[in-house]
C-alpha positions in Angstrom: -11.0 -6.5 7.6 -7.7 -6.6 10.0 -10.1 -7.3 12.7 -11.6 -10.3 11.7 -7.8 -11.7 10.9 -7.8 -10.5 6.6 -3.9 -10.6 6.1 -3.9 -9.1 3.0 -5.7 -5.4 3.0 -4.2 -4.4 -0.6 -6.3 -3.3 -4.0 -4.9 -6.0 -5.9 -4.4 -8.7 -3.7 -1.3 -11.0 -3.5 -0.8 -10.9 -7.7 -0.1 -7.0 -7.2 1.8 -7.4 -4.1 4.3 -9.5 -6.7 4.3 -6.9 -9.3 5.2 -4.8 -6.6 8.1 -7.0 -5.9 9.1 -7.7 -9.3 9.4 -3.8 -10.3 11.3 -3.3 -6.7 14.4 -5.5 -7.6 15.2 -5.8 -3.9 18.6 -6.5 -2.9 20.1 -8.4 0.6 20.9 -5.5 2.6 18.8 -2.8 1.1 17.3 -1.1 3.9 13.8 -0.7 3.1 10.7 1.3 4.4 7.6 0.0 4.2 4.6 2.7 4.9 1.5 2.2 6.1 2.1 -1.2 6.9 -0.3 -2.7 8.3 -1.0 -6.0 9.8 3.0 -6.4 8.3 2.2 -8.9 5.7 4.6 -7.2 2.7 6.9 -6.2 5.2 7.5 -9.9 6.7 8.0 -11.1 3.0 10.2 -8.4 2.0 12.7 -9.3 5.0 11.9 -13.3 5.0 12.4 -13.3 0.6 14.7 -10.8 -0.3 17.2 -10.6 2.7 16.3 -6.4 3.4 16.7 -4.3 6.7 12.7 -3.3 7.0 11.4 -0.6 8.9 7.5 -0.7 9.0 5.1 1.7 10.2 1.6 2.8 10.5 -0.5 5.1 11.9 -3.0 2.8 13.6 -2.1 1.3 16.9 -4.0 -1.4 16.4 -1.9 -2.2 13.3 1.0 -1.6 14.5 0.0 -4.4 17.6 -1.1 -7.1 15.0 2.2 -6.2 13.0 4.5 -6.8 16.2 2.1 -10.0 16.5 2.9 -11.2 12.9 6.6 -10.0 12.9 7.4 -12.1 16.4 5.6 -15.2 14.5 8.0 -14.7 11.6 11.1 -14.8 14.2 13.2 -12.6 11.6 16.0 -12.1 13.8 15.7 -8.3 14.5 15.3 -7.5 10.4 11.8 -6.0 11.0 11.4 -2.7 12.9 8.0 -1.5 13.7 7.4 2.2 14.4 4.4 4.5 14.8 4.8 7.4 11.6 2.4 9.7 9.7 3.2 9.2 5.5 2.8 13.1 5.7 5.4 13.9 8.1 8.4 11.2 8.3 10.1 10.9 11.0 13.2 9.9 9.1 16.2 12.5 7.9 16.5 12.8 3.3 18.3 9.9 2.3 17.6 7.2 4.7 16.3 4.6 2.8 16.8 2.5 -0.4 13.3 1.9 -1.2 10.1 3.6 -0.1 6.9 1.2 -0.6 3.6 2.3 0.3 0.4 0.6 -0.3 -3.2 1.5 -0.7 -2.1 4.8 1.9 -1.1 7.6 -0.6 -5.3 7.9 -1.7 -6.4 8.6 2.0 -4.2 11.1 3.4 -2.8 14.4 1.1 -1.3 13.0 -1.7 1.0 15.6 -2.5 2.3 15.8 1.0 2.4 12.3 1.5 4.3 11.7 -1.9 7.3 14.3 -1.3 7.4 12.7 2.0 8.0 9.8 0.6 10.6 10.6 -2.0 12.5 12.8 0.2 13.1 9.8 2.8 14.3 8.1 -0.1 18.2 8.2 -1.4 19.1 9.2 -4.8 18.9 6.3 -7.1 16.5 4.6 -4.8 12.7 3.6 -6.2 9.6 4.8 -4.4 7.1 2.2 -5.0 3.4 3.0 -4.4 0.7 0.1 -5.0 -3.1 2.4 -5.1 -6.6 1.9 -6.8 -7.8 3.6 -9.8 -10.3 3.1 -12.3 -10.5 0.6 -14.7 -13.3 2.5 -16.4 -15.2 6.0 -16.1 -17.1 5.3 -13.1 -21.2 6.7 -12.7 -22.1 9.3 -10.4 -24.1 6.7 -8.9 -20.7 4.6 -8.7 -18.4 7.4 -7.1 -21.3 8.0 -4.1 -21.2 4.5 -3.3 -17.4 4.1 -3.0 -16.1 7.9 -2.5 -19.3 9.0 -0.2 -20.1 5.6 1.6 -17.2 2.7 1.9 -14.1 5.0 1.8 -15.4 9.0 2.5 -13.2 11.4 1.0 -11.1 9.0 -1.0 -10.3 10.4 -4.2 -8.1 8.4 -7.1 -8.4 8.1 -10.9 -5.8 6.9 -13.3 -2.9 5.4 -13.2 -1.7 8.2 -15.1 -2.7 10.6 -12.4 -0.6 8.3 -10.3 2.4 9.2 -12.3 1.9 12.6 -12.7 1.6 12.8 -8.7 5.5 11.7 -8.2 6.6 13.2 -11.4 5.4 16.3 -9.6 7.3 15.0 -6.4 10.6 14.6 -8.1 10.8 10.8 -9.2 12.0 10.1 -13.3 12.3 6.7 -14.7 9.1 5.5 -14.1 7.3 1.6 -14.4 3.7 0.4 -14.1 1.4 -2.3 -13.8 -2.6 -2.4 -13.7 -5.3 -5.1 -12.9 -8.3 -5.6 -11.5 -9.5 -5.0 -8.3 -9.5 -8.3 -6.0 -9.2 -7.6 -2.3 -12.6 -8.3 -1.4 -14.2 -10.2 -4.4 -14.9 -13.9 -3.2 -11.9 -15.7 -5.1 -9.7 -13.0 -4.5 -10.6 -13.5 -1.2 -9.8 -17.7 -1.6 -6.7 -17.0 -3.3 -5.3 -14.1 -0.9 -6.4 -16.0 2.5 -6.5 -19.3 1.7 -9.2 -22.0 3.1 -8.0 -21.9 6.6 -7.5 -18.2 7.1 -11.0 -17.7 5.3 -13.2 -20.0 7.2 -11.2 -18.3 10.6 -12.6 -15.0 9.1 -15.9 -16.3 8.6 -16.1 -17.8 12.2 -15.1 -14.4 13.5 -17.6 -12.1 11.4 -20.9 -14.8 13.0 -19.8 -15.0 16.0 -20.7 -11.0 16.9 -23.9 -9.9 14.9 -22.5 -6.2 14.5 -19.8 -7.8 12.6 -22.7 -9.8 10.3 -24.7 -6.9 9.7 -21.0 -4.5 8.4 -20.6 -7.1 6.2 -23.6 -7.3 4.2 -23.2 -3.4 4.3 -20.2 -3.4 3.1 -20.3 -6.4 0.6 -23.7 -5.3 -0.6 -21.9 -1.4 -2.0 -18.9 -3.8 -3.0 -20.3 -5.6 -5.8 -22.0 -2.7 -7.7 -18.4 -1.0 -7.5 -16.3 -4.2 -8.4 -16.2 -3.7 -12.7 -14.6 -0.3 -12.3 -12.1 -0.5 -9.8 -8.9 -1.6 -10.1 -5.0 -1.1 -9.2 -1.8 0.5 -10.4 1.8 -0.5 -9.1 3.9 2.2 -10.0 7.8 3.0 -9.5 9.9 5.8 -9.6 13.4 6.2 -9.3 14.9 9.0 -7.2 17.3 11.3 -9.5 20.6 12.6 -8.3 19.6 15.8 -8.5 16.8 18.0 -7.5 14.5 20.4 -9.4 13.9 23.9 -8.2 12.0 27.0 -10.0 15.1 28.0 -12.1 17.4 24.8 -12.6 18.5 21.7 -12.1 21.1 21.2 -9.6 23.4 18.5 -10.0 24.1 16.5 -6.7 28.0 14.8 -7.0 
C-alpha cells in the first residue's frame, strides 16, 4: 500500500486515527513518540495540530525514506525527528516520553515485548496509546486462514479486551477504548482516507506495472470475504507512579 502512495496504512482509517487523538489529549510541548510510523502521516498531524516534539520511527527503511519525504513537505521546523527503532527493543532510556502511540505494529511483532517496551519509554502519568485490529465477530476457520495464513502470516489478535489485558499485564491502569469497523482497504474507506486525487494517483501507479495489478486482485479478492469480522480498538493506558513487582507495590515519589 505505501508503495503505490496509500497515506493512511491504519485498521480504522482516518475516523480511528481521531479517536486516537481525542483519547491522547495532546498538549504543545509534550514530547511524543510515535512507533511504527510509517509513511509519517499521524506523526506530521500530531506536530502540525497539537504543537508536540515528535519523534518517529520505523523499522522499514523504506518507510522511514517516504516519512523524511512527507516530514520535509510539511516544513515543521525541526518538530519531527525520524529514527530507525525496533518496538521490541527501544532505543530510548525509562521515562523519555510523554506519550507512546503505536499503530497497527503491536499484532506483528511479540506483543508482550513490544508492549513493556513501550510503557517503559514512557513517564509516569504519561498514556501509551495503541490503535490495532480485532474482531468484530468470532471469525470461521475458513476466515482466520485467509487473513492469519495468507494476507498477514503469523498475525494473531482478538478482542479488544485481550488488548487491555496485554498492557494491564505491561503495567498501564486507567484505561479508555474505542471500537469500529474495519476500513483501511474497503472502497469508501479508501475515498474517504485518500481522497479523489491521492486515489486515482494510486490507481495510475497499481496499472502501470502488471505485478502490481495482479497483487491487487490477490489481495482485494481475500479482503472482502474477511471485511464483516474485522475491525479496530483504540485503546489508552496511563502510566502509574509506581511499579508492580512479585511481592508489592512500590511507590515512586
Amino acid at each position: 500500500m505505501a508503495s503505490i502512495g496509500k497515506k493512511v496504512i491504519h485498521p480504522g482509517g482516518r475516523r480511528s486515527t481521531e479517536e486516537l487523538f481525542h483519547l491522547a489529549g495532546f498538549k504543545p510541548g509534550q514530547r511524543i513518540l510515535d512507533v511504527g510510523a510509517g509513511v509519517g502521516t499521524t506523526a506530521i498531524e500530531i506536530v502540525k495540530r497539537f504543537g508536540c516534539e515528535v519523534v518517529a520511527v520505523d523499522i522499514d527503511t523504506g518507510m522511514l525514506d517516504k516519512a523524511q519525504v512527507n516530514a520535509d513537505a510539511a516544513k515543521l521546523d525541526g518538530r519531527l525527528t525520524i529514527e530507525k527503532a525496533d518496538i521490541q527493543s527501544l532505543p530510548y532510556a525509562d521515562g523519555t516520553f510523554d506519550h507512546v502511540v503505536i499503530e497497527a505494529v503491536t499484532m506483528f511483532v511479540d506483543r508482550e515485548k513490544a508492549a513493556r517496551e513501550a510503557v517503559r519509554v514512557c513517564r509516569p502519568g504519561g498514556r501509551v496509546l495503541d490503535h490495532e485490529f480485532i474482531y468484530r465477530k468470532p471469525p470461521t476457520g475458513k476466515i482466520r486462514r485467509v487473513f492469519e495464513g495468507e494476507v498477514c502470516p503469523g498475525i494473531r489478535f482478538d478482542t479488544s479486551e485481550d488488548w487491555i489485558e496485554l498492557y494491564r499485564n505491561a503495567g498501564l491502569m486507567a484505561f479508555d477504548h474505542t471500537t469500529g469497523p474495519f476500513a483501511m482497504m474497503t472502497p469508501m474507506g479508501m475515498l474517504q482516507d485518500e481522497g479523489v486525487m491521492n486515489l486515482a494517483a494510486m490507481m495510475a501507479r497499481t496499472l502501470a506495472h502488471p505485478a502490481r495489478i495482479k497483487k491487487s486482485f490477490w489481495l482485494m479478492s481475500r479482503m472482502v470475504q474477511v471485511w464483516p469480522y474485522l475491525g479496530y480498538v483504540v485503546l489508552t493506558g496511563i502510566k502509574p507512579h509506581f511499579h508492580s513487582d512479585s511481592s508489592h507495590n512500590q511507590i515512586l515519589t
